[in-house]
MIGU-893301 format. One record per residue (C-alpha): x, y, z; residue in three letters. Coordinates in steps of 0.05 Angstrom, whole numbers, plus 5000, padded with zeros to 4 digits. Each point is the difference from the previous one (the first is absolute). Layout:
<kolros>
KOLRO X Y Z ALA
...
</kolros>
This chain:
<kolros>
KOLRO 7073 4008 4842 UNK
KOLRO 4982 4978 5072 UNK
KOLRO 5036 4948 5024 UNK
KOLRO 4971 4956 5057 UNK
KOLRO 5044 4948 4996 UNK
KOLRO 5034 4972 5060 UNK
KOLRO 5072 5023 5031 UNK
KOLRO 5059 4971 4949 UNK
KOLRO 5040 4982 5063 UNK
KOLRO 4951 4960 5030 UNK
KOLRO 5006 4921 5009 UNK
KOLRO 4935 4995 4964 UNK
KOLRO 5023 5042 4943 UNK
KOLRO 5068 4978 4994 UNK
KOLRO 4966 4931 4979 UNK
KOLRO 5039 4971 4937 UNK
KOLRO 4977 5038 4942 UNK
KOLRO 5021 4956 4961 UNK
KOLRO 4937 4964 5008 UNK
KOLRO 4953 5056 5001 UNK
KOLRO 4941 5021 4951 UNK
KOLRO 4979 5074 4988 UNK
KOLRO 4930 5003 4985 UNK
KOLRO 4978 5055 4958 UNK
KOLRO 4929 5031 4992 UNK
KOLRO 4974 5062 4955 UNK
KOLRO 4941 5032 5027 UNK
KOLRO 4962 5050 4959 UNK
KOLRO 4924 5010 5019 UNK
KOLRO 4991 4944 5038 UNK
KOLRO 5027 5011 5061 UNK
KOLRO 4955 4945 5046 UNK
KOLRO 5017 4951 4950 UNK
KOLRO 5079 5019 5003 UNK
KOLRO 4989 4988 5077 UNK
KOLRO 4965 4940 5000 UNK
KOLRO 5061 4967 4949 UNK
KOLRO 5062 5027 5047 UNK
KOLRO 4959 4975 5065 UNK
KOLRO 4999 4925 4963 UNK
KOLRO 5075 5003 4990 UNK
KOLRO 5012 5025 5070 UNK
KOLRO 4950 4946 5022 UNK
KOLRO 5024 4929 4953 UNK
KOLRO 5065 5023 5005 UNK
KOLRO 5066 4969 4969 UNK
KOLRO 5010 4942 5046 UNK
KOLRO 5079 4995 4999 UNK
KOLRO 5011 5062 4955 UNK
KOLRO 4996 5069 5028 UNK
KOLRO 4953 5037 4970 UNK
KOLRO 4992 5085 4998 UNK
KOLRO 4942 5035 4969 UNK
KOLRO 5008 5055 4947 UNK
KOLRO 4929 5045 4985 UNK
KOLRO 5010 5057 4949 UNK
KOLRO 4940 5052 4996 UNK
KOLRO 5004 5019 4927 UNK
KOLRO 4973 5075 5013 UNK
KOLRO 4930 4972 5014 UNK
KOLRO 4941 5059 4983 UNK
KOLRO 4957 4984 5056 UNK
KOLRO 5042 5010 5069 UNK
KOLRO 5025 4933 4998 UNK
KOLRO 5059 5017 5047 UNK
KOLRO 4954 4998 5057 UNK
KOLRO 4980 4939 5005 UNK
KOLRO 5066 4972 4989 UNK
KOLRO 5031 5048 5052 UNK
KOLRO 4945 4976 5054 UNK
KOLRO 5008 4930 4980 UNK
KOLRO 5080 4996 5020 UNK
KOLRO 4988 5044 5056 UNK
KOLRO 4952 4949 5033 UNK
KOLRO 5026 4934 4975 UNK
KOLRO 5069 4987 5044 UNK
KOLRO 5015 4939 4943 UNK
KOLRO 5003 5066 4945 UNK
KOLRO 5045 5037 5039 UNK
KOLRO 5049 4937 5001 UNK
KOLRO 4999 4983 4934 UNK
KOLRO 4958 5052 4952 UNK
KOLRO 5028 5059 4965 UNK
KOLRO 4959 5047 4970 UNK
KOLRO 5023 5036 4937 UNK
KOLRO 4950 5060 4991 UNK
KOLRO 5009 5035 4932 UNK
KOLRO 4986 5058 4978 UNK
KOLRO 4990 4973 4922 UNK
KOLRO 4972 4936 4961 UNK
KOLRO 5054 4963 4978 UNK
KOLRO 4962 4939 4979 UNK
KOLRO 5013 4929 5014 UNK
KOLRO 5064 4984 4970 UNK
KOLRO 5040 5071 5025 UNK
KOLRO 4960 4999 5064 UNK
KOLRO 5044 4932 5018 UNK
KOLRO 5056 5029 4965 UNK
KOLRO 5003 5048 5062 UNK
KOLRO 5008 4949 5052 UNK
KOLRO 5042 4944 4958 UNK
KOLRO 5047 5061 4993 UNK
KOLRO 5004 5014 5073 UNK
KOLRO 5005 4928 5015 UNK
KOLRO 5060 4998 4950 UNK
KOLRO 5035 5052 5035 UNK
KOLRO 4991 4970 5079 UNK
KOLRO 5054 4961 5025 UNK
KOLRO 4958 4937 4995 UNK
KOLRO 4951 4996 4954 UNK
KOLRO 4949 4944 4999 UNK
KOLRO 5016 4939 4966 UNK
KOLRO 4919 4999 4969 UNK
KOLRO 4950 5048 4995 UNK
KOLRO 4931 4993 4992 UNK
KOLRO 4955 5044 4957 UNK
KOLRO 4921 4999 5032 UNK
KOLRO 4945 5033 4970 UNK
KOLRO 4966 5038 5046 UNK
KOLRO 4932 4978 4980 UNK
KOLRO 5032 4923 5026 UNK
KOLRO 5012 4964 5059 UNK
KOLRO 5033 4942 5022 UNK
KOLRO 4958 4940 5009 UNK
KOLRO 5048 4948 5028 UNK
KOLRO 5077 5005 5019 UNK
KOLRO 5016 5016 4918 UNK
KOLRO 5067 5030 5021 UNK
KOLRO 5040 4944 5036 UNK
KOLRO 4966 4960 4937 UNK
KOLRO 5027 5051 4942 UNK
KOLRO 5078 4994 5050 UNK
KOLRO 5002 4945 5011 UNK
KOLRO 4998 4980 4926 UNK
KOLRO 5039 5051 4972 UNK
KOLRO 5056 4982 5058 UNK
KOLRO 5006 4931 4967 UNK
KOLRO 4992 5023 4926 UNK
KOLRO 5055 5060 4994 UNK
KOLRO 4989 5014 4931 UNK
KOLRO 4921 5010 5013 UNK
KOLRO 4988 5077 4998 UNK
KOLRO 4925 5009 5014 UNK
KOLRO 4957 4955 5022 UNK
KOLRO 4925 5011 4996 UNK
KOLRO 4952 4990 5048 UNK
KOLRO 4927 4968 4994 UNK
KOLRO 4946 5052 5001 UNK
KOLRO 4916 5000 5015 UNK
KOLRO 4959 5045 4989 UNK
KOLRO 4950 4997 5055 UNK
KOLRO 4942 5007 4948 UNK
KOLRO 5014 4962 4949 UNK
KOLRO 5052 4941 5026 UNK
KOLRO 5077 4989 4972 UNK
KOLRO 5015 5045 4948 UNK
KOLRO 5050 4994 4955 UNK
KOLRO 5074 5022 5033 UNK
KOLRO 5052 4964 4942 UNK
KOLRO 5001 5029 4928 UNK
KOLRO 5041 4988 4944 UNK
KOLRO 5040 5063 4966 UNK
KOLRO 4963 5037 4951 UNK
KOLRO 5004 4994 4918 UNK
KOLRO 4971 5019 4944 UNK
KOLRO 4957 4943 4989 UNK
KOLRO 4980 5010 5077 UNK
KOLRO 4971 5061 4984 UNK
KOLRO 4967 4968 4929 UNK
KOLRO 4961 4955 5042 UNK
KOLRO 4983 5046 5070 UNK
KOLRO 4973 5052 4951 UNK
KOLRO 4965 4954 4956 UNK
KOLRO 4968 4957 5059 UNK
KOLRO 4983 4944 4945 UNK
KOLRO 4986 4933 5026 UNK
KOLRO 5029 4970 4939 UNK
KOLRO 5062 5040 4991 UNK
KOLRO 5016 4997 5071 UNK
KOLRO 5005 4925 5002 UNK
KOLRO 5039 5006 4937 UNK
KOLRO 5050 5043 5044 UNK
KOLRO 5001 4981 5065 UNK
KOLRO 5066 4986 5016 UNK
KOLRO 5007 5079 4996 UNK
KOLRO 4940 5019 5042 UNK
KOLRO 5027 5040 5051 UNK
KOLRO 4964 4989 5065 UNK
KOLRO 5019 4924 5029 UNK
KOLRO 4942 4956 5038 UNK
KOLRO 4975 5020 5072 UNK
KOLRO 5026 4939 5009 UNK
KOLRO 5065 5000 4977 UNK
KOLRO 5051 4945 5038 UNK
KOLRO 5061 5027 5030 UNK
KOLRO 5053 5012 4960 UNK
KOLRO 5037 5036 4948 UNK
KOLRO 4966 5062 4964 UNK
KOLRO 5018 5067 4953 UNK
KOLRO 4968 5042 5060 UNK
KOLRO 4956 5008 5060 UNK
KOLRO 4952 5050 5022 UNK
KOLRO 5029 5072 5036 UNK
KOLRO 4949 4989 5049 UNK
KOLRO 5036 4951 5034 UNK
KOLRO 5070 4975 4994 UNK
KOLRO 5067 4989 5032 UNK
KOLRO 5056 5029 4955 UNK
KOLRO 5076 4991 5023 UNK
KOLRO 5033 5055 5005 UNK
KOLRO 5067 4980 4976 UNK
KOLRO 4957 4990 4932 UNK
KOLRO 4960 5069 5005 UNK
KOLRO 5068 5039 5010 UNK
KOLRO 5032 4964 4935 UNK
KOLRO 4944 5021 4963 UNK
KOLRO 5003 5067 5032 UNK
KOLRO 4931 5000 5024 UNK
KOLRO 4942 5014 4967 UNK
KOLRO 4988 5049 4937 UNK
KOLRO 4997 5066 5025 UNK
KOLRO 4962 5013 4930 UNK
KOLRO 4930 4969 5018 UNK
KOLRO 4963 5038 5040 UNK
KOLRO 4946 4926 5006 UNK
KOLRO 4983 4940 4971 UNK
KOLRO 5055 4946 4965 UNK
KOLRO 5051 5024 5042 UNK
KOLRO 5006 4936 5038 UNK
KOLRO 4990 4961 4932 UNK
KOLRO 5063 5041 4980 UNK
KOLRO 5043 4988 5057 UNK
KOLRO 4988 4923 5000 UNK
KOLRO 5013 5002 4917 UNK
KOLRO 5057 5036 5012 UNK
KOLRO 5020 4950 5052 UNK
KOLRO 4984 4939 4964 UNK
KOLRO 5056 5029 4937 UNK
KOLRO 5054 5008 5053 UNK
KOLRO 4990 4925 5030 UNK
KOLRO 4951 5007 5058 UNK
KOLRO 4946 4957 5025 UNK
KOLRO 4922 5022 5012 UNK
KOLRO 4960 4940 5035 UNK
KOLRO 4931 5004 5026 UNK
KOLRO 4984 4963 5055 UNK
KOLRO 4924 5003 5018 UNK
KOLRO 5016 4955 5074 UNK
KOLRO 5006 5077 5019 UNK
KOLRO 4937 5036 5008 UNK
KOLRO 4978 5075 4988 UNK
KOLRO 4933 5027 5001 UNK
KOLRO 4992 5064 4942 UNK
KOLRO 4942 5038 4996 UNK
KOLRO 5005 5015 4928 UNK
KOLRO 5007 5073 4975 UNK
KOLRO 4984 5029 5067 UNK
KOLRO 5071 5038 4985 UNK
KOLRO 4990 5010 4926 UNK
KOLRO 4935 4998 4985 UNK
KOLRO 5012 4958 4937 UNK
KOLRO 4968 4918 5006 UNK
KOLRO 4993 4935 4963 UNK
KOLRO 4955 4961 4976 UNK
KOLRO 4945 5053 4990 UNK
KOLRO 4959 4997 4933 UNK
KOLRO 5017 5074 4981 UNK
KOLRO 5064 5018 5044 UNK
KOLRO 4997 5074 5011 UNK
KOLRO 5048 5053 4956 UNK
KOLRO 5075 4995 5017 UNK
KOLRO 5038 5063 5020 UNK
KOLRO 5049 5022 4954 UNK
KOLRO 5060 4974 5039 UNK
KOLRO 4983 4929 4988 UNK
KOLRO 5005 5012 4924 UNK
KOLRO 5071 5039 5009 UNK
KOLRO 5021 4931 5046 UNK
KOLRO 4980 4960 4938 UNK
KOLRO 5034 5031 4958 UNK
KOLRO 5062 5004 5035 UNK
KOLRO 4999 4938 5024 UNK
KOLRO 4992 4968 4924 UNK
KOLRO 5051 5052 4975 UNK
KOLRO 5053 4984 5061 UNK
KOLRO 4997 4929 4990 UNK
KOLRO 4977 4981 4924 UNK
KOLRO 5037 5055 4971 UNK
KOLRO 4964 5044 4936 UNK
KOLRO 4978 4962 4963 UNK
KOLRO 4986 4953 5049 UNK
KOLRO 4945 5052 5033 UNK
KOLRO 4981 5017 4939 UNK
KOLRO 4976 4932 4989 UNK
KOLRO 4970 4985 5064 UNK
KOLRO 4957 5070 4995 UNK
KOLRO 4973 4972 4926 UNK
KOLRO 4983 4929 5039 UNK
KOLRO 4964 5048 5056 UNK
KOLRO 4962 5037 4943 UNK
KOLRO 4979 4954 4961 UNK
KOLRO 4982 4960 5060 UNK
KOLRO 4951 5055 5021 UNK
KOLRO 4971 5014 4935 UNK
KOLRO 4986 4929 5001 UNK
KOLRO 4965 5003 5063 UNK
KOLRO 4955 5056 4986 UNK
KOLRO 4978 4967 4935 UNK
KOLRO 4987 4937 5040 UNK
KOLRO 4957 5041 5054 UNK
KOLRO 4943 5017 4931 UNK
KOLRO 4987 4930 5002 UNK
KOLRO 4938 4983 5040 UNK
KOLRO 5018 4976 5078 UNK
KOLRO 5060 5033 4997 UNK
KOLRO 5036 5053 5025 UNK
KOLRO 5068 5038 5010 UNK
KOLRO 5047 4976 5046 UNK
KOLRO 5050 5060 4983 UNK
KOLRO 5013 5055 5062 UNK
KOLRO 4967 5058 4982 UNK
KOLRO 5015 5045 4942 UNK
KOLRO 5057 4941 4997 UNK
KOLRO 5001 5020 4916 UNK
KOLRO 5015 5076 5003 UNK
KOLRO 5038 5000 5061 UNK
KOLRO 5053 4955 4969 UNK
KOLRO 5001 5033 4942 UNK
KOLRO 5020 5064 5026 UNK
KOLRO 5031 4979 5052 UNK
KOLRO 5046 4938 4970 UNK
KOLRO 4988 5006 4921 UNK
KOLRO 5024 5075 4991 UNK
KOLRO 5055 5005 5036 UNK
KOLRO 5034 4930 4964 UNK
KOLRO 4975 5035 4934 UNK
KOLRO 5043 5062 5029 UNK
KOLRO 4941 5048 5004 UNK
KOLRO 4977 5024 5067 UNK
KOLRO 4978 4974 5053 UNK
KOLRO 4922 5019 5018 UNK
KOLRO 4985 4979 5070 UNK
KOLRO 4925 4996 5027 UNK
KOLRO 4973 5042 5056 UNK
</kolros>
């Protein structure tokens, strides 16, 4: 870890913490976009709050380091209020916070929120004095959700509702029909959902209070990526907390820049094999055996659907690819207690 931060005994730093927000980015590959999302913090700012900037290099492969290293070097606002955590390992999304919400659990004064930024995102207006100031007047609020663009392609969703069985009946199926019939358990909310009360908000950008994090004891060192944040904010939601989303605050996310999995393509491309662990985990941790169980026959059959649907004429499959066997091996054996049989 290099820390840049500013001198604890200064006036500037001995502002009340009590009213400060740790922002947190995890680079991994994409080092001018992690750059680009910490210089729109440093530059919008908290207003009131004092805010401090957190990037973690995940053991980028392709000298990432450097870039990051020349960029606080040059940039007298990083050397204030930026520190770098350079690892030597990928811990993923979920652990790679885990590092610094554990450091900032052991300081003397540890933020009162944290922010989680993607850093294929930026902030497009003064989101975190927004995302505060709402959470200061709403105590039992534990995430709230910014509004995000895509710069392609307009809002995009940012407000979901929790995942169930019939969820994954009607994503895998993509029936028009069937999908009306259910739509009070489609997932992803409206673009333009109103402020207000939802089961959780997009990773990408969101204020989480840290009070509520620690309770929960942080994220689940178990997922490596994807439905980590979905689990956090379930697990939340059973122990009494709040998630709102509140689209007055603006991010900008370039869209699988940092993942390289996107929406709203005809054929989205093959997931890797830690998406279908997260799935499986996640429907295991939260709906119990038989519960996953369930929810994986919904997904199947939902696919199987879809694929017969795609032999009809003008049609075609909306499933990721190799969506079918992937699961299966991936999600089906190991609930049947056989072994797992990941992909290359």
């Amino acid at each position: 870890m290099l820390d840049l931060s500013a001198d604890p005994t200064s006036p500037d730093t001995q502002h009340t913490q009590a009213a400060s927000i740790a922002v947190i980015v995890i680079n991994y590959g994409t080092a001018a976009l992690a750059i680009k999302a910490v210089d729109s913090v440093l530059e919008r700012g908290g207003g009131p709050y004092r805010v401090s900037v957190h990037l973690v290099d995940n053991a980028s492969p392709d000298a990432t380091e450097a870039p990051l290293l020349r960029a606080a070097a040059a940039q007298p606002a990083w050397q204030d209020r930026v520190t770098l955590h350079l690892e030597a390992e990928n811990h993923g999304f979920g652990r790679g916070n885990n590092l610094v919400l554990q450091q900032l659990a052991q300081s003397e004064t540890p933020p009162r929120y944290v922010f989680l930024l993607n850093p294929d995102a930026c902030l497009a207006n003064n989101a975190l004095q927004i995302l505060a100031d709402y959470m200061e007047a709403h105590p039992k609020v534990a995430f709230a959700g910014a509004g995000i663009s895509n710069p392609d392609a307009g809002a995009a969703t940012a407000a979901f509702r929790f995942p169930s069985a019939w969820s994954e009946l009607q994503s895998r199926l993509a029936f028009g029909p069937v999908t009306r019939l259910l739509k009070h358990k489609v997932v992803p909310l409206s673009p333009d959902q109103p402020q207000g009360e939802v089961d959780w908000v997009a990773g990408a950008a969101v204020l989480c209070r840290f009070e509520a994090l620690a309770a929960l004891d942080f994220f689940d060192p178990e997922y490596f990526l994807y439905f980590e944040e979905v689990d956090l904010m379930h697990r939340a939601a059973k122990n009494g907390w709040k998630t709102v989303y509140l689209p007055a605050a603006r991010a900008i996310h370039v869209e699988g820049a940092a993942t390289n999995v996107k929406s709203g393509y005809d054929r989205p491309p093959r997931r890797p094999a830690y998406w279908y662990r997260s799935w499986r985990k996640y429907f295991s941790d939260n709906y119990g055996a038989l519960g996953v169980r369930f929810a994986a026959l919904c997904a199947g059959l939902g696919a199987i659907g879809n694929l017969a649907l795609s032999l009809l004429p003008g049609r075609h499959s909306a499933l990721p690819e190799k969506f079918l066997p992937d699961f299966w091996r991936m999600v089906g054996r190991p609930l049947l207690g056989l072994k797992e049989v990941p992909h290359d």
